[in-house]
C-alpha positions as MATLAB code, in Angstrom:
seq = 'XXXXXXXXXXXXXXXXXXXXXXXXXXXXXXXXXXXXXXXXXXXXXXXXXXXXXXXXXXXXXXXXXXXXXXXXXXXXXXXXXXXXXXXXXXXXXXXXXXXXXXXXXXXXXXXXXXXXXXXXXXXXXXXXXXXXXXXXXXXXXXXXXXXXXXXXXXXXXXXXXXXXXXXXXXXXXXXXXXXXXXXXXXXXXXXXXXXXXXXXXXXXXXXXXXXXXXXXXXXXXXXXXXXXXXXXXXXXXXXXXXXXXXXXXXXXXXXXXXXXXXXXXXXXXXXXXXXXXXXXXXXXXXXXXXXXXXXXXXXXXXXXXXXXXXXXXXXXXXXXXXXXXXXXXXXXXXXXXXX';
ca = [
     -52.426  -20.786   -5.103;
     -56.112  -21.993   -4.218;
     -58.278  -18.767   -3.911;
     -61.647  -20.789   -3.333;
     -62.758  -20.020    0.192;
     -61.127  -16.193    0.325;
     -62.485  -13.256   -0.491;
     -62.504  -11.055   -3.224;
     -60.681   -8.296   -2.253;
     -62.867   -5.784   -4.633;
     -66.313   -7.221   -3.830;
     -66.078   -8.709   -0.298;
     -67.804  -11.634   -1.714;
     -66.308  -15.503   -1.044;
     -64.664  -17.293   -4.518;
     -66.645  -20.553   -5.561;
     -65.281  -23.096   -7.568;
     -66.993  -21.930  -10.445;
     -65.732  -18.586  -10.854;
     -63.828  -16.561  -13.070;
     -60.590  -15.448  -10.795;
     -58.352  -13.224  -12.309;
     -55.116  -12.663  -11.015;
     -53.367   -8.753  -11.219;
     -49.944   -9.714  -12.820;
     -47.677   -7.267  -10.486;
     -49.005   -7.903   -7.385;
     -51.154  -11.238   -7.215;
     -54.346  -10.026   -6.355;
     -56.765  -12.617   -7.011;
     -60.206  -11.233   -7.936;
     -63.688  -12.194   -9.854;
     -62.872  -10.984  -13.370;
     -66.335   -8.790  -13.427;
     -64.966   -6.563  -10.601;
     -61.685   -6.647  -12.311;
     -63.060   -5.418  -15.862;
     -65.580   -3.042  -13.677;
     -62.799   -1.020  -12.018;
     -60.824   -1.038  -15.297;
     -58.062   -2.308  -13.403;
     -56.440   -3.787  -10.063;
     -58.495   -3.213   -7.063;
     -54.708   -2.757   -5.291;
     -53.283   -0.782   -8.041;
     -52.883    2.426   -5.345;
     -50.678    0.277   -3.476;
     -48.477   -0.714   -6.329;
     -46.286    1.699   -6.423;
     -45.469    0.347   -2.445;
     -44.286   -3.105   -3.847;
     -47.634   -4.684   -2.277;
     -47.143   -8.374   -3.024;
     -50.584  -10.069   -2.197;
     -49.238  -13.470   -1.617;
     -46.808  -12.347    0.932;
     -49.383  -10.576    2.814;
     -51.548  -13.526    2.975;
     -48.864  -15.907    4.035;
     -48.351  -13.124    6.753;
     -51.769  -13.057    8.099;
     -51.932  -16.601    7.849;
     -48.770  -16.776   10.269;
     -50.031  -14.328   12.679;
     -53.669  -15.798   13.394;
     -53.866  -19.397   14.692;
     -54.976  -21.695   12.026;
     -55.843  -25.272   11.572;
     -53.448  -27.727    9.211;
     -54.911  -30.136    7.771;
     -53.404  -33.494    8.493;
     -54.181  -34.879    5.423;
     -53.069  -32.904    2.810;
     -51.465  -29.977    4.469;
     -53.560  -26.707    4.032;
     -54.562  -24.144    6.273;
     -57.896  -23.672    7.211;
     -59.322  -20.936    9.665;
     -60.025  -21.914   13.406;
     -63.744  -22.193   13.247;
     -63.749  -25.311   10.436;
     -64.318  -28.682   11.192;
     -63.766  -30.052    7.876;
     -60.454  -29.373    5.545;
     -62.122  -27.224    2.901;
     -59.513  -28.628    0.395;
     -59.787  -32.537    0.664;
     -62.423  -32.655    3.269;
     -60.586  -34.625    5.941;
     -61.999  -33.767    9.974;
     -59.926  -31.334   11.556;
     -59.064  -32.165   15.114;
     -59.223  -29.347   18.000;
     -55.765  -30.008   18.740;
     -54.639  -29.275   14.977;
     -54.552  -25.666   15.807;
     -50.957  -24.187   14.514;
     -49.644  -20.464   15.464;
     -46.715  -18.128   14.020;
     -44.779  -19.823   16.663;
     -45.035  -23.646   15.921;
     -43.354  -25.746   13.385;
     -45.848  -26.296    9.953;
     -45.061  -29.864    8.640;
     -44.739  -30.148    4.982;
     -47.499  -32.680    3.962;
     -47.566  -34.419    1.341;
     -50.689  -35.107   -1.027;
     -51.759  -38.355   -2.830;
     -51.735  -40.812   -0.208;
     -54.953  -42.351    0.813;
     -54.053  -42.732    4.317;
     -52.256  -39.455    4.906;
     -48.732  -38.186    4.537;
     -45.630  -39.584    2.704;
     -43.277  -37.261    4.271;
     -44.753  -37.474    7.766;
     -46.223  -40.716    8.097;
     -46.615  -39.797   12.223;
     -48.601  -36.601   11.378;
     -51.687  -38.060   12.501;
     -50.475  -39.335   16.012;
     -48.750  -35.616   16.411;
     -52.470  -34.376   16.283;
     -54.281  -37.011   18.240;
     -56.275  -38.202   15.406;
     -56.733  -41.438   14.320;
     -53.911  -43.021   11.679;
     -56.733  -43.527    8.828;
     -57.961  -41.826    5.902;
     -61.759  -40.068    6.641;
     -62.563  -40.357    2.679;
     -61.559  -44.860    2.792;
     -59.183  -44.336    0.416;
     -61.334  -42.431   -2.445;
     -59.583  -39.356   -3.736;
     -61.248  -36.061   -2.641;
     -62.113  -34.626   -5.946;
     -64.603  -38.165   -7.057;
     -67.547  -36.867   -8.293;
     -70.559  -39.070   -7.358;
     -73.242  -37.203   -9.727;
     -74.063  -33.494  -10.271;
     -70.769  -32.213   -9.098;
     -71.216  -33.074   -5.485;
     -67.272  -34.644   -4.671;
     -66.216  -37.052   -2.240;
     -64.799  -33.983   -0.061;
     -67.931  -32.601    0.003;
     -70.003  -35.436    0.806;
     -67.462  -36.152    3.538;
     -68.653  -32.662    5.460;
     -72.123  -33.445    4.624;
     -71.985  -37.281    6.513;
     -69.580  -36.263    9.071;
     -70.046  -39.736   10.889;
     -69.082  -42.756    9.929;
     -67.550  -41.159    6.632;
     -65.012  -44.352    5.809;
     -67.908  -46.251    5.398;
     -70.285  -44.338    3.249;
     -67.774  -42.784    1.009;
     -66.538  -45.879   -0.005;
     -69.705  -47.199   -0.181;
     -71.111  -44.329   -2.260;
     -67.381  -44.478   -4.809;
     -68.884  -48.757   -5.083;
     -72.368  -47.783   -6.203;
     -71.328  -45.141   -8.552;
     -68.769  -46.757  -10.258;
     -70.184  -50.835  -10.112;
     -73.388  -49.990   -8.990;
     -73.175  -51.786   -5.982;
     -74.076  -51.164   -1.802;
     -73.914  -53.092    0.973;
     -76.428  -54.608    3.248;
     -76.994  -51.573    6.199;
     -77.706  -53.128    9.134;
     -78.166  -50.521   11.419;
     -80.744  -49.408    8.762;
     -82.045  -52.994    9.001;
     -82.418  -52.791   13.012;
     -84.155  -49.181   13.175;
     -85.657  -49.305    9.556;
     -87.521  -45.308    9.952;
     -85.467  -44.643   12.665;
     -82.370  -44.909   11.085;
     -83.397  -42.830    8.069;
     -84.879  -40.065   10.870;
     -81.172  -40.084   12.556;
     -79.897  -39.668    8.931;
     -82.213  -36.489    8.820;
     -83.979  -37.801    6.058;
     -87.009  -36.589    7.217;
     -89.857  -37.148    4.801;
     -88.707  -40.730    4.021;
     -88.137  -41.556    8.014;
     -91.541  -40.364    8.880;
     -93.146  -42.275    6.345;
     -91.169  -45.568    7.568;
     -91.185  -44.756   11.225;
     -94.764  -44.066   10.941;
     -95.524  -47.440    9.376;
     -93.304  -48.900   11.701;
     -95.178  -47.359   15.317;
     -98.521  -47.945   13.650;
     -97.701  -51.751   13.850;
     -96.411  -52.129   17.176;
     -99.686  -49.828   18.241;
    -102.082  -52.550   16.746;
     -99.871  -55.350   17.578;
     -99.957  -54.011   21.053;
    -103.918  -53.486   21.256;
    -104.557  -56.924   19.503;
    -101.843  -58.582   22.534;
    -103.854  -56.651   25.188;
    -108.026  -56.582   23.926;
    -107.356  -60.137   23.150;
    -105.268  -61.325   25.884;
    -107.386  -64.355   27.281;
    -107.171  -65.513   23.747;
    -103.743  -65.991   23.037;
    -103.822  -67.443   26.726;
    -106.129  -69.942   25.965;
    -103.908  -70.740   22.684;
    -100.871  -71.492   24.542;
    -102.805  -73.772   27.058;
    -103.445  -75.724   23.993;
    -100.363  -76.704   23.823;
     -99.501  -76.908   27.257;
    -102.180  -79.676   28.092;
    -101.612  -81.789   25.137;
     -98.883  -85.214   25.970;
     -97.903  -85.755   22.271;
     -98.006  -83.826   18.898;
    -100.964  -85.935   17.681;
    -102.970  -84.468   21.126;
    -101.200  -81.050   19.885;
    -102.999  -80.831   16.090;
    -106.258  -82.291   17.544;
    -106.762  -79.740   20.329;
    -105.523  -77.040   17.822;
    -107.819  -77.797   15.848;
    -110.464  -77.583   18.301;
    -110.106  -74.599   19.541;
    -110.050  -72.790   16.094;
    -112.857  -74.824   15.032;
    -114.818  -72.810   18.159;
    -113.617  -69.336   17.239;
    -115.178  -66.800   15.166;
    -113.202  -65.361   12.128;
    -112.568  -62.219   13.618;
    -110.801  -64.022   16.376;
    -108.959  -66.135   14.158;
    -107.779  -63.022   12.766;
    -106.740  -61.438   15.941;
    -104.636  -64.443   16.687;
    -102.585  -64.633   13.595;
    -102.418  -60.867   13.279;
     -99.160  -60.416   15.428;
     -97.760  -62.982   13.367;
     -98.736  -61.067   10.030;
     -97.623  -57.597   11.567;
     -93.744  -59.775   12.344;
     -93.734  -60.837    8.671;
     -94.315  -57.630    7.269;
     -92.112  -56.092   10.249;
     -89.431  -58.542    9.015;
     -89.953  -57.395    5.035;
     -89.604  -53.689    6.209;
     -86.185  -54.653    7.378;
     -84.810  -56.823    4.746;
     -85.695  -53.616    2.134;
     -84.799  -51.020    4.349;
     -80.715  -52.863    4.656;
     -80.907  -53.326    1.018;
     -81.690  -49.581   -0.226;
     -81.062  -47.433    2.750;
     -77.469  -46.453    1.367;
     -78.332  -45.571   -2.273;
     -81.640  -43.435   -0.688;
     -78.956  -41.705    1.449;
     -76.875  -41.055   -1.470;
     -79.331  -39.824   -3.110;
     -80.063  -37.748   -0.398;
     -76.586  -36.557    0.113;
     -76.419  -35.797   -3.654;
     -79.091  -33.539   -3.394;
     -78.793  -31.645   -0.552;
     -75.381  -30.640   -1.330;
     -76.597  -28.992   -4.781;
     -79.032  -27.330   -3.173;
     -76.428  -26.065   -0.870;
     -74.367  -25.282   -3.116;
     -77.106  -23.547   -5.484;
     -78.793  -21.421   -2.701;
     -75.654  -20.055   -1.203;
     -76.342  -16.686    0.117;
     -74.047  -13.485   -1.473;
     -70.951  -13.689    0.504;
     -72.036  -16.842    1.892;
     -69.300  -19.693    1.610;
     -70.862  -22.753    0.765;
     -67.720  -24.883    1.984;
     -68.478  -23.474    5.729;
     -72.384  -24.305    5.162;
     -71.991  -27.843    4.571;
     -70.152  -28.317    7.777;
     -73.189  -26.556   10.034;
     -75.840  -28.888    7.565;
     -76.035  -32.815    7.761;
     -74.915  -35.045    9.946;
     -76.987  -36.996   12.103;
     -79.752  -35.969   14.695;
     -79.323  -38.250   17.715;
     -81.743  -36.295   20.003;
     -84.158  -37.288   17.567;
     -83.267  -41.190   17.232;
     -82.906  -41.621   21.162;
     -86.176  -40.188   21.592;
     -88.356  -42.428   18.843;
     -86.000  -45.285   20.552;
     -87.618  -44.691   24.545;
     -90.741  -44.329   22.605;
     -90.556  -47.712   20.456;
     -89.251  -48.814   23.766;
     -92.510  -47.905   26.075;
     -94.820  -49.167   23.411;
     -93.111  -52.756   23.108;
     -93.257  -53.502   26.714;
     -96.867  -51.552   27.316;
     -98.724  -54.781   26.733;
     -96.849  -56.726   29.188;
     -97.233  -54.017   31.924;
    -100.597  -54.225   31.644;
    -101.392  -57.691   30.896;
     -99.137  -58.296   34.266;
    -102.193  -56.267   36.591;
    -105.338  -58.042   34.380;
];
């Protein structure tokens, strides 16, 4: 019987992974070992003598309250998870089982769900796919932080990072993110990796501000520029009169007018870096906010429920640097349109 996620009947206090469980041998009670060798013996040793069987009162109270099933590998999980604390898999709202209702029989192993039931997934209204792509729950991807518990930690789009996570720990290879690519510090902001996204999205805004100011302050400029080339018949008209008109600017205003182009390039090099490394940053971010989850647990705290209330993504967040990326683009030609 798993025991991680219950309570310690002695202590009140949630079993981790890492503990030492002992089990009473007459009844079943599952408890730490310390509060077992503190008491001298079972903490339901007054009720032994009643035939208390603690497994059949679980199973009991597990019948009696409504409970979620996991779809994936079959075990119960209480109402208010969102994530199967066994194998990680999303638990739908509508995989809520009572005393009343029949409790499939899953079966475990499969990477896409149920050998016994393979319709399980369509008798919940969830998807027919596996949330973890096929990698078995219990992969560790560095420091003891498993697939299932990455899974809670990413919540979206978990097929595609968890496989993409098992690839660069085991061949040490990602994929190109292209959503990363697109919204470079944005991206990593929606991600909630703050201090990196800042950084990046900072970067980013500072260069549309100056690009902006330089398309504005300078707009007669770039005007006079693209008359250049409107007025001239042929190309060899084209490199004279381009000529020209450098040859009569200054060399801050040759600056101005190749600075937009300068700000693209390195706009463009921001991108290209951010698709290639954005997934190993965010497994290394995953990696290590787990841990710390996991190591800063509260007494009585169980670390399973935190990860499901931590992570994520923050879409307030990316919508709002979005209108604001948004405003600042089309700024110059809103103003440039009344000059």
């Amino acid at each position: 019987m798993d025991y991680i996620g219950n309570k310690c009947p002695a202590c009140q206090k949630y079993f981790h992974a890492d503990d030492d469980i002992v089990v009473c041998p007459e009844c079943g009670t599952p408890q730490h070992r310390e509060c077992y060798e503190k008491n001298g013996h079972c903490c339901n040793e007054h009720l032994h003598a009643q035939g208390y069987d603690y497994q059949k009162e679980h199973e009991n109270s597990a019948d009696n309250a409504n409970v979620k099933q996991c779809p994936n590998c079959g075990k119960e999980n209480d109402p208010g998870q969102f994530f199967c604390t066994h194998c990680g898999t999303p638990l739908s709202p509508n995989s809520t089982v009572g005393a009343n209702q029949q409790q499939p029989n899953y079966g475990q192993g499969m990477p896409f769900g149920n050998a016994q039931n393979p319709n399980a997934a369509n008798a919940y209204n969830i998807p027919f796919m596996d949330p973890l792509g096929g990698v078995p729950a219990d992969t560790d991807f560095g420091d003891g932080v498993t697939a299932g518990e990455t899974a809670k930690y990413v919540k979206q789009n978990t097929p595609y990072f968890i496989r993409v996570f098992s690839n660069i720990k085991n061949f040490n290879k990602s994929k190109f993110n292209f959503a990363a690519a697109i919204f470079t510090g944005g991206y990593l902001l929606y991600r909630k990796m703050y201090k990196l996204g800042a950084i990046f999205a900072s970067i980013q805004l500072l260069l549309l501000i100056v690009e902006s100011y330089v398309t504005i302050a300078y707009s007669s400029l770039f005007s006079d520029f693209i008359n250049v080339y409107a007025n001239s018949g042929n190309m060899a008209d084209v490199v004279n009169g381009f000529y020209q008109y450098i040859g009569g600017l200054s060399a801050v205003q040759i600056l101005m007018l190749y600075l937009p182009t300068l700000i693209d390039l390195v706009r463009i090099a921001m991108m290209i870096v951010m698709g290639i490394c954005t997934n190993r940053m965010y497994m290394k971010h995953c990696i290590k906010q787990i841990t710390l989850i996991k190591q800063n647990a509260a007494e009585g705290e169980n670390p399973e429920a935190t990860l499901q209330t931590k992570g994520g993504v923050n879409t307030a967040l990316a919508v709002s640097l979005l209108v604001a990326y948004l405003i600042i683009l089309y700024l110059p030609n809103f103003i440039t349109g009344f000059m």
